[in-house]
Backbone bond lengths (Angstrom), bond angles and torsions (degrees), N, CA, C in turn:
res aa  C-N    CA-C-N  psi(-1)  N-CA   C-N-CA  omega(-1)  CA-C   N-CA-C  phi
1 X - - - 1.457 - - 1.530 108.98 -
2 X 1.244 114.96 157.74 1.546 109.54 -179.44 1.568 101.47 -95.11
3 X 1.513 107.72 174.57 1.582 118.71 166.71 1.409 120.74 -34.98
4 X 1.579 104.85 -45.87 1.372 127.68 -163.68 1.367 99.12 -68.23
5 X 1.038 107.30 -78.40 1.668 117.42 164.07 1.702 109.87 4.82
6 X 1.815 76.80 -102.19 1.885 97.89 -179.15 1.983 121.60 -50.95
7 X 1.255 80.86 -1.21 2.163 87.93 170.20 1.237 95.69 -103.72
8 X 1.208 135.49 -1.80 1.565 137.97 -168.45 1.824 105.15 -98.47
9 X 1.440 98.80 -47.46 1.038 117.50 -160.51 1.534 119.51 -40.44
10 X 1.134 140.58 138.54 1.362 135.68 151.90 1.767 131.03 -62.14
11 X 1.490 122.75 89.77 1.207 140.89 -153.27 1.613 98.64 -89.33
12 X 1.371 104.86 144.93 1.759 123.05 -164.45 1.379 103.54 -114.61
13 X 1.357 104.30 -41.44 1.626 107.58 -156.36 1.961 103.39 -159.47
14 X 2.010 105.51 108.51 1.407 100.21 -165.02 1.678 91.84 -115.71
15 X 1.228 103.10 137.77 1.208 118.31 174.23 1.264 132.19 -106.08
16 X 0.925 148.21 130.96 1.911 142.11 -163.55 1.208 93.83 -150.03
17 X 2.032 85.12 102.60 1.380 124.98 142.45 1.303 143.49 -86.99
18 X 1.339 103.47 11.71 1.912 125.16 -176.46 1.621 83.15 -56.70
19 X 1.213 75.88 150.01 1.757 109.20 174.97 1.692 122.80 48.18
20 X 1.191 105.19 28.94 1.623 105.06 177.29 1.485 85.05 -119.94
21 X 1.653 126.86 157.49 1.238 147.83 175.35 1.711 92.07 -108.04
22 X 1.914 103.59 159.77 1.039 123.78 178.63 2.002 105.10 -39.12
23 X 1.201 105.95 154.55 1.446 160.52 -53.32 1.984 110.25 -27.81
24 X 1.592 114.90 -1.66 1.562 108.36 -141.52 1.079 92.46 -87.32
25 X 0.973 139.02 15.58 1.919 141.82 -177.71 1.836 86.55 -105.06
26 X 1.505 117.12 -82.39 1.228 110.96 -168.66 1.745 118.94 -44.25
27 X 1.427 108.26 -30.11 1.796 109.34 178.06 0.817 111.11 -69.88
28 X 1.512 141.47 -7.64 1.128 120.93 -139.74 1.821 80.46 -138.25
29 X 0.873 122.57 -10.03 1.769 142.04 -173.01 1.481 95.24 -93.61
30 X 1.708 128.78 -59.10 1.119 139.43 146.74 2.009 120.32 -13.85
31 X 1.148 87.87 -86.07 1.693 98.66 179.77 1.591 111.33 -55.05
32 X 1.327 113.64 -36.77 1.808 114.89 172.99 1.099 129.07 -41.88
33 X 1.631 99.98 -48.36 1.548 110.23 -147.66 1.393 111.57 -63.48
34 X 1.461 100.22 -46.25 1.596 128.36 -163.11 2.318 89.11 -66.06
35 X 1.178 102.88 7.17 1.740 103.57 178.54 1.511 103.45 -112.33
36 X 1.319 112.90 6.77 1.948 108.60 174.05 1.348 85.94 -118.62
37 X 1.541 98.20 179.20 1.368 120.08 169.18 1.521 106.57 -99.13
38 X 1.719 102.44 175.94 1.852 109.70 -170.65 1.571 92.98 -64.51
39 X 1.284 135.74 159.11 1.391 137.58 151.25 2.093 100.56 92.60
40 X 1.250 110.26 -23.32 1.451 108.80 168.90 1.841 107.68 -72.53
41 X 1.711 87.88 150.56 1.161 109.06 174.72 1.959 122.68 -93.24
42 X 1.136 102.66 110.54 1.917 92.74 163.50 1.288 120.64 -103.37
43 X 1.302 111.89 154.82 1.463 133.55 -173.83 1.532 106.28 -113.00
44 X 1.136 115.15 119.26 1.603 120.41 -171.49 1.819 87.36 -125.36
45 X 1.447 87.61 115.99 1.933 100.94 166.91 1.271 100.72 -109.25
46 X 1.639 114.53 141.82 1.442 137.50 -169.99 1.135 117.42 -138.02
47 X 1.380 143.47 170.38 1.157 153.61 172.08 1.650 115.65 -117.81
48 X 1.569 101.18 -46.04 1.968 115.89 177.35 1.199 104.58 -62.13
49 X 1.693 131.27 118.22 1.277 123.62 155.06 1.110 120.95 -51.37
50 X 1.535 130.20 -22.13 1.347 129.04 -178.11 1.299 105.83 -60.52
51 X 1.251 141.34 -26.98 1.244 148.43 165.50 1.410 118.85 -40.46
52 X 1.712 128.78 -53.97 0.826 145.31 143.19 1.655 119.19 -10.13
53 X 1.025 117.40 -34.82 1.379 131.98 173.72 1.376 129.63 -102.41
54 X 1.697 106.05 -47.10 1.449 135.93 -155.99 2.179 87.09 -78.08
55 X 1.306 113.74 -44.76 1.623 114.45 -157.98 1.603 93.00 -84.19
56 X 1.337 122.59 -42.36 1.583 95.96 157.01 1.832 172.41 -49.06
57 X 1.802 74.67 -21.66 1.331 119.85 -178.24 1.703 95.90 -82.49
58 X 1.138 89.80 -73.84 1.904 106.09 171.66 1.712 103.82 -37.05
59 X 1.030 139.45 -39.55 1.277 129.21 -163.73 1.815 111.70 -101.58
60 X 1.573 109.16 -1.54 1.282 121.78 -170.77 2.145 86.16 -99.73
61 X 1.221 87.63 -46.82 1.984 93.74 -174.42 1.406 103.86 -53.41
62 X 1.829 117.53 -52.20 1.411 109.94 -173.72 1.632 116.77 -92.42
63 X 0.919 120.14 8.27 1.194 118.34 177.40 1.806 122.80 83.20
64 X 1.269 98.90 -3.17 1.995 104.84 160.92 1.575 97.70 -64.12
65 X 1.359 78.40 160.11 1.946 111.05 171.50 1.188 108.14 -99.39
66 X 1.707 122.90 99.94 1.530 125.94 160.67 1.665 125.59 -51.47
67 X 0.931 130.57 97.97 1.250 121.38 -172.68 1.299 129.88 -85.95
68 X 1.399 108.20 6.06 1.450 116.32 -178.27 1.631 118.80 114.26
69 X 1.447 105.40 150.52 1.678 96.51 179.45 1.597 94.17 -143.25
70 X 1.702 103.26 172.61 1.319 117.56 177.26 1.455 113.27 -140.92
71 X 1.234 137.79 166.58 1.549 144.48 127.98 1.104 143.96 -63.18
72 X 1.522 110.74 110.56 1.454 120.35 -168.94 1.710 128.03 -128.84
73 X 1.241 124.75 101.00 1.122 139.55 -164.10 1.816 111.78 37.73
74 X 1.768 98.92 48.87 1.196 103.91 -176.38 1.371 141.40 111.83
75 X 1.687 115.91 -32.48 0.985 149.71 -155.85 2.254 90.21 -118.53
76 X 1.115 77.19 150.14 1.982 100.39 -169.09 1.717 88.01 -103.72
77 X 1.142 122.00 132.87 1.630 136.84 -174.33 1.596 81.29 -110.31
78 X 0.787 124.26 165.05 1.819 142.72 163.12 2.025 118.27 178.45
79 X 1.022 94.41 100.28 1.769 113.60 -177.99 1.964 115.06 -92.57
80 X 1.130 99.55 143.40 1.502 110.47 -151.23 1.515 95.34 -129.39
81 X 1.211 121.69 153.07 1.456 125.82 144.22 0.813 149.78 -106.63
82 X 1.265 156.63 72.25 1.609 150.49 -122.09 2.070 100.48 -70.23
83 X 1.265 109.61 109.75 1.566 115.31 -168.25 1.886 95.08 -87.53
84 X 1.338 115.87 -39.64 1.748 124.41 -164.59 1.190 120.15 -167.11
């Protein structure tokens, strides 16, 4: 999806992970999910670029749908899909 897109998007479940370093983006992405329903979307905001990498990986291991992320006045956007 593009930027445009995922700023478009209709968001279920927002999470703020600013200011925690690796693992505290993925734990905290972890403990969320299981708070949407199957087919809802979450929004995980970050600060760690490692995240950038780390929440994709994570969503290929558990079986969510990454939908794409962007940069926004600093802050790492990253959107999820709850698959099961």
């Amino acid at each position: 999806m593009t930027p445009e897109e995922l700023k478009n998007m209709q968001v279920d479940k927002v999470v703020d992970a600013r200011g925690t370093s690796c693992p505290g983006p993925i734990l905290a992405a972890k403990k969320s999910i299981v708070e949407v329903q199957v087919g809802q979307v979450m929004e995980v905001l970050a600060s760690d670029a490692g995240t950038k990498k780390d929440l994709p990986a994570w969503c290929k291991k558990t079986g969510h749908e990454f939908l794409g992320m962007f940069e926004d006045a600093g802050d790492i956007k990253l959107y999820i899909k709850r698959t099961k």
